[in-house]
N, C-alpha and C positions, 0 to 999 in steps of 0.2 A: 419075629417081631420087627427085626431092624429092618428086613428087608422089606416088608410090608410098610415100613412108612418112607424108605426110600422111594417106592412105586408109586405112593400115592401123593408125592411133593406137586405143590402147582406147576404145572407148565405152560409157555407162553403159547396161545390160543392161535397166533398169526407172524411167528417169527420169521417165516422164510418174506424174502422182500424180493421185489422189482425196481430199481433203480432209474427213477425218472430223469433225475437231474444232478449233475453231480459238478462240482467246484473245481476246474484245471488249476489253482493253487489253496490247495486247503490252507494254507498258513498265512492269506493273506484274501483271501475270496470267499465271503460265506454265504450258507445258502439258508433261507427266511422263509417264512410266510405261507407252508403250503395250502391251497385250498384246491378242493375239488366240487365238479360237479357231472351229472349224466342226464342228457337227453333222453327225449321219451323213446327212441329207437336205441337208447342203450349205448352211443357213446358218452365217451369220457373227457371230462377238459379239467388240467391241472393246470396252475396257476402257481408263481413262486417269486422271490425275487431275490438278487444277488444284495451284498452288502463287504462293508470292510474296505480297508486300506487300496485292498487289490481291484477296486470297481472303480471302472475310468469315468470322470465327471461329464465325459460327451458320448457315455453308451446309453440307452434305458436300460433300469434295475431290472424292470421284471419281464415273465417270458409266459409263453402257452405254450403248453404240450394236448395233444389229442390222440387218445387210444382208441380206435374200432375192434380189440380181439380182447376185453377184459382187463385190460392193463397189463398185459403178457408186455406189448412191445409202446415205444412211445413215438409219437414225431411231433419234435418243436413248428408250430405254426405261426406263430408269432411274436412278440415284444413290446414296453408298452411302459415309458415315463415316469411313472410311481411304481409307492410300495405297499404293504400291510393292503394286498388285496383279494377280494375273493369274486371267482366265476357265479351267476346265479340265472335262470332261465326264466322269463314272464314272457308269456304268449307264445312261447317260439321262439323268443328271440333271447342272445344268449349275451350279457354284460359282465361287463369285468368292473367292480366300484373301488377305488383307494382313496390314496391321498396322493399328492407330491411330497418330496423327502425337501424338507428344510433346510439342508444339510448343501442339497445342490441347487434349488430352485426359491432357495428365500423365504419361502413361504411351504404350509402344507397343506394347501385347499382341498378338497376334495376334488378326486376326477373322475372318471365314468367313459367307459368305450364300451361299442357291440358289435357284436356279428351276426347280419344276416342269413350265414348258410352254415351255420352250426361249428364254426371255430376253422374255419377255412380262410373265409379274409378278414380283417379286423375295420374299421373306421376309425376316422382320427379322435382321439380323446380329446373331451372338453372338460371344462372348470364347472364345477355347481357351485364354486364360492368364490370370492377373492379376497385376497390378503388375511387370513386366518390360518391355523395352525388347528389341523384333528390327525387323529389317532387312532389304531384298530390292529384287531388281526382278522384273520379269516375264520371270521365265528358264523352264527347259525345264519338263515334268513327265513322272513315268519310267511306265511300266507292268510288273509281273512278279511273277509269283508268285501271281496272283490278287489284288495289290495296287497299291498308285498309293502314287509315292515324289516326294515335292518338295523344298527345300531353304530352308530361310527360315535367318536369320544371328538370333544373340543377343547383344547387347552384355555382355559380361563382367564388364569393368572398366570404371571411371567417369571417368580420371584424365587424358585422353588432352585436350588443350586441341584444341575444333575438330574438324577432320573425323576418324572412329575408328576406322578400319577397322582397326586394329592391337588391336583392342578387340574386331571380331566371332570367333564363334564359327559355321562353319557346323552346321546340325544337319536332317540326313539326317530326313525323317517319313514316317511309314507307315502305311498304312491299306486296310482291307480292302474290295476293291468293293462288298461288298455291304453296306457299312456305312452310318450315317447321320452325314454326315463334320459334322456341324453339334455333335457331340456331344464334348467333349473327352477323356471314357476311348474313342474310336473310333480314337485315334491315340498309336503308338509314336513316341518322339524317340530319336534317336542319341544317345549320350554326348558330351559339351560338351568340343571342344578350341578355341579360341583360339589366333589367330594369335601371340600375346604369348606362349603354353606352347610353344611349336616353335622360335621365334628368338631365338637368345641377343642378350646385350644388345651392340650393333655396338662402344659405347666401352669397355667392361669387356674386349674381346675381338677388339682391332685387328686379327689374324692372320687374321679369317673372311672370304674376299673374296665368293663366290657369286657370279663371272664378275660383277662389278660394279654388284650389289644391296645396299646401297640405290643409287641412282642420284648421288640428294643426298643429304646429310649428315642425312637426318632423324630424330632419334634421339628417345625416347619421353622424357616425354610429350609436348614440344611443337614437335615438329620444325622446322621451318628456316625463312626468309623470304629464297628464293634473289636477288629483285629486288623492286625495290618495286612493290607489288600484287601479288607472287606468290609464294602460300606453298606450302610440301611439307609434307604431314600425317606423321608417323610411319607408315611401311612397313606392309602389308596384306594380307587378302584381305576379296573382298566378290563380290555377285554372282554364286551360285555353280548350276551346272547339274551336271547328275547321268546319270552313261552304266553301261552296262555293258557289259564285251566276250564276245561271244557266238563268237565264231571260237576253236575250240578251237587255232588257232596262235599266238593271241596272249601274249607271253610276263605279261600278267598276268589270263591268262582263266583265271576261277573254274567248275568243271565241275558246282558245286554250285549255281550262280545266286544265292551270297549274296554275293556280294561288286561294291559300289560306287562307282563314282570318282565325285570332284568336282572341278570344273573351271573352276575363278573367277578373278574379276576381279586381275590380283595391280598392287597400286597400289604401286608403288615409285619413280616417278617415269623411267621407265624404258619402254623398248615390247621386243615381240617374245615375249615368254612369259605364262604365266600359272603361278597357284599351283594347286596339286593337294593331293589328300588321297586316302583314301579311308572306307567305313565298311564293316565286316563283321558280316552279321549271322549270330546264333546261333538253335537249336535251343530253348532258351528263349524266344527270340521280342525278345532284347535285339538291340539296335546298338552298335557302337562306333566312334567315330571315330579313324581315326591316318594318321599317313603310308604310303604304300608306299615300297618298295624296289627298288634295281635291282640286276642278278643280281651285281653287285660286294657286296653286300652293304649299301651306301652307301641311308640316306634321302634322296629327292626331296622339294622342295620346289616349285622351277620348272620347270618344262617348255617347251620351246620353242613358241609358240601366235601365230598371226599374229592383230595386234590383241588380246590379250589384256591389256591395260596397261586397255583400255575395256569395257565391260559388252558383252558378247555372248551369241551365242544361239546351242543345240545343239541338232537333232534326228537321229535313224536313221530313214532310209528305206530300210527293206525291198525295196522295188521294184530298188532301183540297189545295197544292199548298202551303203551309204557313210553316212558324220556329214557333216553340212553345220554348216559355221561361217560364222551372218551376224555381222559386226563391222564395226570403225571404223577407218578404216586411216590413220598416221602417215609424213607425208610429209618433216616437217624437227625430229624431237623432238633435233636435236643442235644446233639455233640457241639463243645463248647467251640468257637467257633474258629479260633487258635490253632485248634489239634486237627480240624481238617484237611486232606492231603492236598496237594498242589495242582492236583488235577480236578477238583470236583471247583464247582463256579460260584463265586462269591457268597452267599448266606448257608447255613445250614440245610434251610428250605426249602434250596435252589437246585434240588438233585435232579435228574430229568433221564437216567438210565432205563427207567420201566415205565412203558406206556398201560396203564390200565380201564374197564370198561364197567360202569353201573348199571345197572337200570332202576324203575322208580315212579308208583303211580302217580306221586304227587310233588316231583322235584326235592322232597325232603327227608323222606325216608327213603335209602339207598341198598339198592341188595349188588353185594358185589359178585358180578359177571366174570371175571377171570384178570388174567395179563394175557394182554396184546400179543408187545413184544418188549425183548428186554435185550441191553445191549451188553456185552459183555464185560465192560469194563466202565469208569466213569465216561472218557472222552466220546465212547458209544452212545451216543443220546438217542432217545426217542420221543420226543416230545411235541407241543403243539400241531397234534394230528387234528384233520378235518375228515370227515365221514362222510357218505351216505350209502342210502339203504336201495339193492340192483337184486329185486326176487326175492329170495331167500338170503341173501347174503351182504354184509354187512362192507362196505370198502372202503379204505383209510389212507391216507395221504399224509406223512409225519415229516416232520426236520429233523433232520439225523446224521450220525455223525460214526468215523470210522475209528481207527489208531492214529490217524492222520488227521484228524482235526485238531482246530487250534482251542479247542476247549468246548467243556460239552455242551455252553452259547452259542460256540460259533462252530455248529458243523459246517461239515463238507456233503451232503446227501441229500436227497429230497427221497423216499421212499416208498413205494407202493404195496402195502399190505392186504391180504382179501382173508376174511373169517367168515369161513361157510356154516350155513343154518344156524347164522347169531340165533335166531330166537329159541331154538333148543336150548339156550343158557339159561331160562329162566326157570324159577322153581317155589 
């Protein structure tokens, strides 16, 4: 009997790694953001960017790597002024979208570079904005309509002490394939809601519970310090992917194909759901952003989402019919927050050791797919992986981290994991 359930313990689905990128000082150079993407010939371009003490103010943060043999081996191609960005391909042609880091460049506009010969030479990156402040990581990008839809967050408000995600705005962009995305009249923005215009304010308004959001006590602007060394930011969303339901039984499928969910990060200190929106687009060629509805009549805000408290990643594969959610899975976010050890990073919530995978006809009901990978200890992290889907097989790109990172925030690793015949996972 014992043996029999030792044999049958989960095991992690994609543990052995490829090491894309890796930190020459872990204890002072960390490594961000990964994002991947593959050409229709089946290369590779990974994307990433440095961060920390140890990243000199006159280097660019981020970098490109491109694999021709599956991601066995890698070669850096180039580099590239911002951060929080992701590779993505329209017509052939292969872009890289972020921001600028505020940090070094005053501001965090959006910026935007391409490559004509598939990640060989880069062009100079330009600005789609100026003097504004957005926000992202390397989440999904949509395809329809003859357009390409992605989702970058705008900072709103300025007020918010620290981390702000109570401050972004996601905002819905569009752009026509056949366009030249380098040019900023090439692209529609959604109408700007803010997390701060949807949530009343928690102490003005004791009665609002939201099944026990906020978590902690974190109320605007500068939310809480639940133990020492660990603070709660005012309540959020961030990190935001973009689906649409195409199954005319879905009770919120749009038969006109303008209508868009969004599906983010919701940081409340808190695990098990995420924050939604949606945007709808009009015949004039506007966006807007607001909540949906459930047929009670009643606004949604949270939705039940496993690992949604952590940056996650959403595609549709047509092949299986299904949304695959890669995430971060939470093992003890109800340990008081005091007695947590010195290695694991600031909130209870905040665990990032085990990368795991869903799938799911309808975004809301979740069958769970397996563990990824899983790191062996805290400062091992696996976390903010990006995906996609080469044949049969499922390929991941994580922020990760060794014995040698300086915390399981700030690894030292960028990763390359491959989970052969994911779709045999489903059942």
């Amino acid at each position: 009997m014992s043996a029999h359930f030792c044999n049958s313990r989960i095991r992690p689905l994609a543990n052995d790694f490829v090491t894309v990128c890796e930190s020459p000082s872990p204890a002072t150079l960390f490594c961000y953001t990964p994002g991947l993407a593959c050409t229709d010939d089946g290369r590779l371009i990974a994307t990433m960017d440095f961060g920390g003490p140890g990243q000199p103010s006159f280097e660019p943060q981020g970098r490109i790597f491109i694999s021709d043999d599956n991601g066995m081996q890698w070669c850096e191609k180039g580099s590239f002024p911002f951060i929080h960005a992701r590779p993505f391909i329209v017509g052939g042609v292969l872009y890289v979208i972020g921001h600028a880091d505020t940090l070094v460049n005053g501001s965090g506009d959006l910026m935007i570079m391409r490559s004509d010969d598939r990640g060989e030479t880069w062009g100079t990156p330009v600005r789609l904005t100026h003097g504004q402040e957005w926000h992202q990581s390397a989440c999904n990008v949509w395809f329809a309509n003859e357009c390409v839809y992605l989702v970058m967050e705008l900072r709103v408000t300025r007020d918010i002490h620290g981390w702000y995600p109570g401050e972004l705005a996601p905002v819905l962009m569009r752009a026509s394939v056949d366009a030249d995305l380098l040019l900023a009249e090439s692209w529609t923005f959604a109408s700007i809601l803010s997390f701060r215009d949807v949530i009343p304010d928690i102490e003005r308004d004791p009665g609002i519970d939201f099944f026990g959001v906020p978590f902690f006590a974190s109320s605007y602007p500068s939310g809480i310090t639940v133990a020492p060394g660990r603070d709660c930011a005012p309540i959020g969303w961030l990190e935001a992917n973009v689906v649409q339901f195409n199954d005319p039984a879905h009770i919120w499928h749009d038969p006109s194909g303008r209508t868009f969910h969004l599906w983010m990060r919701a940081h409340t200190g808190g695990t098990g759901y995420a924050a939604i929106a949606k945007v709808v687009e009009y015949d004039d060629g506007t966006m807007t952003t607001m909540l949906e509805t459930v047929p009670s009549g009643k606004k949604i805000l949270f939705i039940p989402c496993p690992g949604g408290h952590m940056r996650f990643h959403v595609i549709f594969d047509k092949p299986s019919g299904l949304f695959w959610l890669l995430g971060t899975q939470a093992t003890d976010s109800m340990t008081r927050p005091e007695l947590l050890s010195a290695n694991r990073y600031n909130l209870p919530n905040n665990e990032r050791r085990r990368m795991h995978l869903y799938f799911s006809k309808n975004m809301v009901d979740w069958c769970f797919a397996g563990i990824v990978a899983e790191g062996a200890s805290d400062l091992e992290s696996r976390n903010y992986g990006s995906m996609v889907v080469k044949g049969n097989d499922l390929l991941i790109l994580s922020r990760s981290g060794d014995k040698r990172a300086a915390s399981p925030h700030n690894g030292n690793l960028i990763t390359f994991h491959v989970l052969r015949d994911f779709r045999k996972l489903v059942y």
